[in-house]
N, C-alpha and C positions, 0 to 999 in steps of 0.2 A: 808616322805617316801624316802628310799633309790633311786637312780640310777638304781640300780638291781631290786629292788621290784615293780618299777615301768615298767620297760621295761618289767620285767618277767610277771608282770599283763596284759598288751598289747600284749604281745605275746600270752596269754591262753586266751583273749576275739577274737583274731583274728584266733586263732585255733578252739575254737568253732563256732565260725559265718562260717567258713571254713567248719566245719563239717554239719553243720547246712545247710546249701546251698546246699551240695552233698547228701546229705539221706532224707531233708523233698522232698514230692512230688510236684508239682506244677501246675499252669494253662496255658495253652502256647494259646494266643487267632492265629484264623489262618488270614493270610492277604486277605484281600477285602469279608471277609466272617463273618459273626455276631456269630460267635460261637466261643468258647474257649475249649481247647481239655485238658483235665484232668490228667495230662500224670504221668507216674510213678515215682518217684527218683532218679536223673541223674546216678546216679552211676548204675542204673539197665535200663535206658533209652538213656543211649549213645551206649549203643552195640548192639542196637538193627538191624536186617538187612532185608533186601528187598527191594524192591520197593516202592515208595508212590501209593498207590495204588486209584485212582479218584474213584473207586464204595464206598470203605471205606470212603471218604471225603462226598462224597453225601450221604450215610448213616449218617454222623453226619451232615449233615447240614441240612438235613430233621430233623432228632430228635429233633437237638438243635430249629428248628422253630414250631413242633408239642407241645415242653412240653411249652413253652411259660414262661419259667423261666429265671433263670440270663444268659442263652446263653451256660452253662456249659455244655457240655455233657460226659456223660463216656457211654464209647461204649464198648459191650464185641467184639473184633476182635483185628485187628492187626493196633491198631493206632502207636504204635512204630517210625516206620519211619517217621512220622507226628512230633513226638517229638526228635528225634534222635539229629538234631544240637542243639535247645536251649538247651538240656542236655548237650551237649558237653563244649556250651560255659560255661555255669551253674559251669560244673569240671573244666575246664580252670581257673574263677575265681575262685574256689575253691583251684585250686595249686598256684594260684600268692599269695592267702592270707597268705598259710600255705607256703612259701617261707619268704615268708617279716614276718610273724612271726618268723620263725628259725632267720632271720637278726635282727630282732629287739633283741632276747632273747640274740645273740650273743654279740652284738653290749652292752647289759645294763652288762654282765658279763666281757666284756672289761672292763666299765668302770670301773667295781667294781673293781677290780682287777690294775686298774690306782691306784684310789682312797687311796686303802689298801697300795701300797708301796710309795704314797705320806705320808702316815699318818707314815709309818716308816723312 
């Protein structure tokens, strides 16, 4: 495998995992609390706005101890704010990946491109 083919291949595993981290949903477990909050897609969960709201929290922590399951709860109301930074950090690492991919894809079409006028 080429220099190019290789970095270009690194760069499209690292744009999908990029991709993949911003749009699948996630579980964000809450601290000193046994429940884990089911939250939406960062990319639809980082914008989310208001307040944290403690009746919202005791609603899922009552649930999450009534259903007697893995701790999961999905709540219909406004858990948003509940998820809002791990989303955020979630896109963060999603821009660093798809950064250092464009570097990498950059970086293997350098070479190529060495390569090509060493070979002339």
């Amino acid at each position: 495998m080429t220099p190019r083919g290789a970095s270009l291949f690194v760069a499209a595993c690292l744009l999908l995992v990029a991709l993949v981290l911003a749009v699948v949903p996630f579980s964000h477990p809450l601290p000193e609390i046994n429940v884990a909050l089911d939250c939406d897609p960062p990319v639809a969960a980082a914008w989310s706005t208001g307040p944290k709201d403690q009746l919202t929290l005791w609603a899922v922590t009552v649930s999450g101890n009534m259903s007697g399951g893995d701790g999961n709860a999905r709540v219909v109301g406004d858990i948003g704010p509940w998820c809002r930074s791990p989303a955020r950090q979630r896109l963060l690492v999603s821009g660093g990946l798809v950064v250092a991919a464009i570097a990498i894809g950059m970086v293997g079409r350098a070479l190529w491109r060495r390569a090509e006028t060493a070979l002339e």
